[in-house]
TINUMAR-235413 format. One record per residue (C-alpha): x, y, z; residue in three letters; residue number from 1. Coordinates in steps of 0.1 Angstrom, whole numbers, plus 5000, padded with zeros to 4 digits. Example, Ala and Ser with C-alpha at 12.3 -4.5 7.8 and 13.67 -1.06 7.14 Angstrom:
<atom X="5123" Y="4955" Z="5078" code="Ala" pos="1"/>
<atom X="5137" Y="4989" Z="5071" code="Ser" pos="2"/>
END
This chain:
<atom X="4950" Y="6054" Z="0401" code="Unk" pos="1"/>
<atom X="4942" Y="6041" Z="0367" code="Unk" pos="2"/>
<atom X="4940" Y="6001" Z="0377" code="Unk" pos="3"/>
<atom X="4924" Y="6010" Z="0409" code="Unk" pos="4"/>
<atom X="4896" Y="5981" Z="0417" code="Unk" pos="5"/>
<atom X="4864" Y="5988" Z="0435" code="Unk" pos="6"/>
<atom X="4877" Y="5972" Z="0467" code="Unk" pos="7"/>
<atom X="4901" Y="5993" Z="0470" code="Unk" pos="8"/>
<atom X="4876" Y="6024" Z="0462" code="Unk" pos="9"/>
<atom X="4860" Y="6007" Z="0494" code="Unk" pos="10"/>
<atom X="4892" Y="6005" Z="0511" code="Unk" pos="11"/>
<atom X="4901" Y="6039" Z="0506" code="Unk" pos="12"/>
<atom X="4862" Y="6053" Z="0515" code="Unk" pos="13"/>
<atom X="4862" Y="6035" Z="0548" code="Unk" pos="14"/>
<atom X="4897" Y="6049" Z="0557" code="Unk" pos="15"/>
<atom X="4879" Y="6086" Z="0548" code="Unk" pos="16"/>
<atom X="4857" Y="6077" Z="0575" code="Unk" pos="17"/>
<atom X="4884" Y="6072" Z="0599" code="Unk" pos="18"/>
<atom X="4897" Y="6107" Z="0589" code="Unk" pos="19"/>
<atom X="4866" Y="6126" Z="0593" code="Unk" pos="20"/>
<atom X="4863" Y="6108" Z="0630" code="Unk" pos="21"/>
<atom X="4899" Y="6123" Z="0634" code="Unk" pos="22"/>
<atom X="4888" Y="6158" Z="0622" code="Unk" pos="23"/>
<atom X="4858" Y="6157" Z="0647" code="Unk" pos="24"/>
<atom X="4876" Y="6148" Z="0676" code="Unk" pos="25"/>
<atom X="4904" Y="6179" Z="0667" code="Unk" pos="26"/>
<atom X="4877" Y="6199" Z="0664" code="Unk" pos="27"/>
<atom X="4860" Y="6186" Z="0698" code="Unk" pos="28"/>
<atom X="4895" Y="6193" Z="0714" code="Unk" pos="29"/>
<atom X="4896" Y="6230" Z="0693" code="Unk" pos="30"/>
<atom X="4861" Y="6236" Z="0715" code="Unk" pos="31"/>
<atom X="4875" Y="6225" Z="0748" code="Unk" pos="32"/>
<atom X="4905" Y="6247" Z="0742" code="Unk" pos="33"/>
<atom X="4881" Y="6276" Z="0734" code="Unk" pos="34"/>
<atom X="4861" Y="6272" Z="0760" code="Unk" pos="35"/>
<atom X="4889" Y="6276" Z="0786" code="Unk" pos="36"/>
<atom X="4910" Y="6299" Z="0765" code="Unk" pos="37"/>
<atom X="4899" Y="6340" Z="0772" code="Unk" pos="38"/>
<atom X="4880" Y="6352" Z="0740" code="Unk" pos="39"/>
<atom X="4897" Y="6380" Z="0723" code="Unk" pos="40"/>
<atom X="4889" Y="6388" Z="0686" code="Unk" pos="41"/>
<atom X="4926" Y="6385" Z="0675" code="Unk" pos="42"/>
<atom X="4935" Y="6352" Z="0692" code="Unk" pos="43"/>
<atom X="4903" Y="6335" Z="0684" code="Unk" pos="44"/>
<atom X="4912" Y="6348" Z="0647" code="Unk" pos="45"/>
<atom X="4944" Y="6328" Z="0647" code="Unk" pos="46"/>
<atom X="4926" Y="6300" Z="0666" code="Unk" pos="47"/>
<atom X="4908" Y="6295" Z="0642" code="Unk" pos="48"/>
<atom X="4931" Y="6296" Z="0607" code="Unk" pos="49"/>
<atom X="4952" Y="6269" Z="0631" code="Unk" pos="50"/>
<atom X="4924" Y="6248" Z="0633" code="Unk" pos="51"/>
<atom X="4917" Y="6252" Z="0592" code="Unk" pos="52"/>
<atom X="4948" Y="6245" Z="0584" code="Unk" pos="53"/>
<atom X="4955" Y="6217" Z="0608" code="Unk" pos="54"/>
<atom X="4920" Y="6204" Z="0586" code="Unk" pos="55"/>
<atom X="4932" Y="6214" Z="0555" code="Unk" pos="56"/>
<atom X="4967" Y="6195" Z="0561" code="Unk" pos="57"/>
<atom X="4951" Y="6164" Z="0569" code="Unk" pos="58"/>
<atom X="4929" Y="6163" Z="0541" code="Unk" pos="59"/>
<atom X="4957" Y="6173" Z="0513" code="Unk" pos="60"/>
<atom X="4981" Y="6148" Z="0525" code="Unk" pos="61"/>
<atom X="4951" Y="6120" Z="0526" code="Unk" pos="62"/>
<atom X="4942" Y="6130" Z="0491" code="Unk" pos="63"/>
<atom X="4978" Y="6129" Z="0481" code="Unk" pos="64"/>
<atom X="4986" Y="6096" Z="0498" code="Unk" pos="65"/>
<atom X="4951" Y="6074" Z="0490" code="Unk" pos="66"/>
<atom X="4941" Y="6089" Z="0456" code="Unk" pos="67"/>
<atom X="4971" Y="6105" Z="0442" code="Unk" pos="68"/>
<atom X="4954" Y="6141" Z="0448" code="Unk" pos="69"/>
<atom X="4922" Y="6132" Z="0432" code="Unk" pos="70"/>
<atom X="4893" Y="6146" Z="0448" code="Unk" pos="71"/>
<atom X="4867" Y="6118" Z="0446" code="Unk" pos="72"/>
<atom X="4828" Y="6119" Z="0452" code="Unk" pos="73"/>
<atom X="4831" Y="6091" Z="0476" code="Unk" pos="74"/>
<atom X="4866" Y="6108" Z="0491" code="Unk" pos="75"/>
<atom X="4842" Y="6133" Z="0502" code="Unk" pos="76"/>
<atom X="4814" Y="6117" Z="0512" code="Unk" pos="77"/>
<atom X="4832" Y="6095" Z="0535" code="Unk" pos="78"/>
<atom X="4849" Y="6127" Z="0550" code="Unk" pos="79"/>
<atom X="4816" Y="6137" Z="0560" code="Unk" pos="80"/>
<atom X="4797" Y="6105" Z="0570" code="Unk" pos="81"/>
<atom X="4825" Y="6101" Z="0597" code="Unk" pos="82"/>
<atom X="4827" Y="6141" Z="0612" code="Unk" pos="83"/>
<atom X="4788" Y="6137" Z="0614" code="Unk" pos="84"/>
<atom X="4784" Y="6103" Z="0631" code="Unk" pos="85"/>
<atom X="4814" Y="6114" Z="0655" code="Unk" pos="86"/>
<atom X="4796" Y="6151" Z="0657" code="Unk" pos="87"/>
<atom X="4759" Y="6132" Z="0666" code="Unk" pos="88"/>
<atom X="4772" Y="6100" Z="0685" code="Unk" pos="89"/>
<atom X="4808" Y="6104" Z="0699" code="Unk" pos="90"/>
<atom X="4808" Y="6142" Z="0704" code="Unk" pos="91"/>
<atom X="4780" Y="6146" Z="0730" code="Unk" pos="92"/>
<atom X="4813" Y="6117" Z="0752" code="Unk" pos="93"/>
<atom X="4842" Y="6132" Z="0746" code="Unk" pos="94"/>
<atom X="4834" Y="6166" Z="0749" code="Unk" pos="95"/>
<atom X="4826" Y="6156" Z="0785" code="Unk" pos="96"/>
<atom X="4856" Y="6137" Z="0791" code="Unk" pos="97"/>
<atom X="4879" Y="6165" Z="0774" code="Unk" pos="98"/>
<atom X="4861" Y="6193" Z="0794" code="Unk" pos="99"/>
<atom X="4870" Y="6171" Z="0824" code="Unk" pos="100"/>
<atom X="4905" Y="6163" Z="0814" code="Unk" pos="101"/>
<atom X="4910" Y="6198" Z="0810" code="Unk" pos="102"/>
<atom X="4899" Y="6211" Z="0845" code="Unk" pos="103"/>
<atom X="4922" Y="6183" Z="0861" code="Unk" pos="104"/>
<atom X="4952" Y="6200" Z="0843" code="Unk" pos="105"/>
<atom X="4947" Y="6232" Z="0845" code="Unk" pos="106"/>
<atom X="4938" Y="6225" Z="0883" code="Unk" pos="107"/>
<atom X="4971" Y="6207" Z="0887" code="Unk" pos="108"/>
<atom X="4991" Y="6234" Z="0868" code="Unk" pos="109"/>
<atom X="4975" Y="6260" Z="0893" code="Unk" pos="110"/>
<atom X="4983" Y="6241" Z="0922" code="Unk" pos="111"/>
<atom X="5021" Y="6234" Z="0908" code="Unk" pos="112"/>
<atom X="5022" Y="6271" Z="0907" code="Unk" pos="113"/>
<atom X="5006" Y="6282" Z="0942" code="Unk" pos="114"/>
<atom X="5033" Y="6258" Z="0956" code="Unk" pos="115"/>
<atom X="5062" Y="6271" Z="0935" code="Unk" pos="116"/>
<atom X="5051" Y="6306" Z="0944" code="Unk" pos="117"/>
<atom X="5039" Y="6302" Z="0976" code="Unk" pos="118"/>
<atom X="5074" Y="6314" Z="0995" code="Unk" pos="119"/>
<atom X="5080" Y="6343" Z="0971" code="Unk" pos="120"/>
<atom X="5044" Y="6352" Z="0979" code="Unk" pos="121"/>
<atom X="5053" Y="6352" Z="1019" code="Unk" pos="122"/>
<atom X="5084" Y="6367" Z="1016" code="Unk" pos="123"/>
<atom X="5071" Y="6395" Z="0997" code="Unk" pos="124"/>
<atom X="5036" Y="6397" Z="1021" code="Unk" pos="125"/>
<atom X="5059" Y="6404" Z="1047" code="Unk" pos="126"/>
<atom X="5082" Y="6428" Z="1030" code="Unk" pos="127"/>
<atom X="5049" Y="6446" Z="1021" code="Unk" pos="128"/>
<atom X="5037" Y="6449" Z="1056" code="Unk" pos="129"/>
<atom X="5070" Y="6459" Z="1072" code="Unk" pos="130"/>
<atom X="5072" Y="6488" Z="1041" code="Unk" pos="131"/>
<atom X="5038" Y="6499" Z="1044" code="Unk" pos="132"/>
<atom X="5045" Y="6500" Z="1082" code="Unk" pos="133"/>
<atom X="5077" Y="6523" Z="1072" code="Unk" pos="134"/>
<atom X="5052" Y="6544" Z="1048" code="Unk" pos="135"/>
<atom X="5031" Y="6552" Z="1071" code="Unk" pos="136"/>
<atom X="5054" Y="6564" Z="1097" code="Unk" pos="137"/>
<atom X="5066" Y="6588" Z="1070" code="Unk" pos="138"/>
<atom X="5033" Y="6596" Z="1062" code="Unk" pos="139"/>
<atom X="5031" Y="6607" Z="1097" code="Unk" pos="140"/>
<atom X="5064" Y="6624" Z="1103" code="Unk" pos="141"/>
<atom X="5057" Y="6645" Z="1069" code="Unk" pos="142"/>
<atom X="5025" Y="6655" Z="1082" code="Unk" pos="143"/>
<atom X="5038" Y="6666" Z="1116" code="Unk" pos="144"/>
<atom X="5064" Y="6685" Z="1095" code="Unk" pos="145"/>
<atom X="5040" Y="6703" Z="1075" code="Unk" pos="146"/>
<atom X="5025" Y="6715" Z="1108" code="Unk" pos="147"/>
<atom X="5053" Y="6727" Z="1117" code="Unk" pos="148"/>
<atom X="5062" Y="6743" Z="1090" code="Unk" pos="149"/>
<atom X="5028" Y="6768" Z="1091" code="Unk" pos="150"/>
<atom X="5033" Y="6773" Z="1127" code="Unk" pos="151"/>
<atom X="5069" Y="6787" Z="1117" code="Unk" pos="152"/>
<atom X="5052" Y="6806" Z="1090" code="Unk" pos="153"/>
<atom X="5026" Y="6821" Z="1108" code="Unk" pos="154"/>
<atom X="5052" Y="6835" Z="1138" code="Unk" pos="155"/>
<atom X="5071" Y="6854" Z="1111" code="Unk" pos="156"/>
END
């Protein structure tokens, strides 16, 4: 890093740019996912530390690979010129599109499983009328039974 010219300081900020575009559009994918995902304290815990980390991996091995693990001023800077131009220009699209994306799988995965569970779902709807059919015809007999039984107590 010692004979390092200013062209390649350039170099090296403009490609921190790139990354911090990458970093916002994981994190606009992270809010898509936690906006269809159901909120409990423990799994939006771990959501979370796997969104940090995922950060935190992609910055370490930048560092390591550009500047030799030397955290530069301009390193930084560039880190966070590109998260807030995708966060105020890009964010406001893709969030759209990802939130759309998202419905149309989900949507297709819910339909692959209706179809793939729709004959288990008739076989056992009919089962479950032809057993509560049986229950209450036991339900029945027990309660004629029961009748009998105090008549036959009550003539002793």
């Amino acid at each position: 890093m010692l004979g390092v010219k200013i062209i390649d300081e350039f170099y090296i900020f403009l490609i921190a740019i790139n990354y911090g575009l990458i970093i916002g559009g994981i994190y606009d994918f992270y809010r898509v996912f936690r906006h269809f995902s159901k909120q409990r304290k423990l799994l939006a815990a771990l959501e979370d530390l796997f969104f940090w980390i995922i950060t935190a991996l992609i910055i370490f091995i930048f560092l390591v690979n550009k500047t030799d693990g030397i955290i530069r001023g301009f390193v930084v800077l560039g880190f966070l010129i590109g998260y807030a131009f995708y966060m105020k220009v890009i964010s406001k699209y893709s969030y759209a599109l990802l939130k759309k994306i998202f419905e149309l799988i989900l949507g297709l995965i819910s339909e692959i499983i209706s179809l793939i569970t729709y004959p288990f779902r008739k076989l056992f709807g009919t089962i479950g009328k032809r057993i509560n059919k049986v229950g209450m015809i036991i339900k029945m007999m027990l309660k004629d039974a029961r009748k009998y039984i105090k008549i036959r107590r009550k003539k002793k």
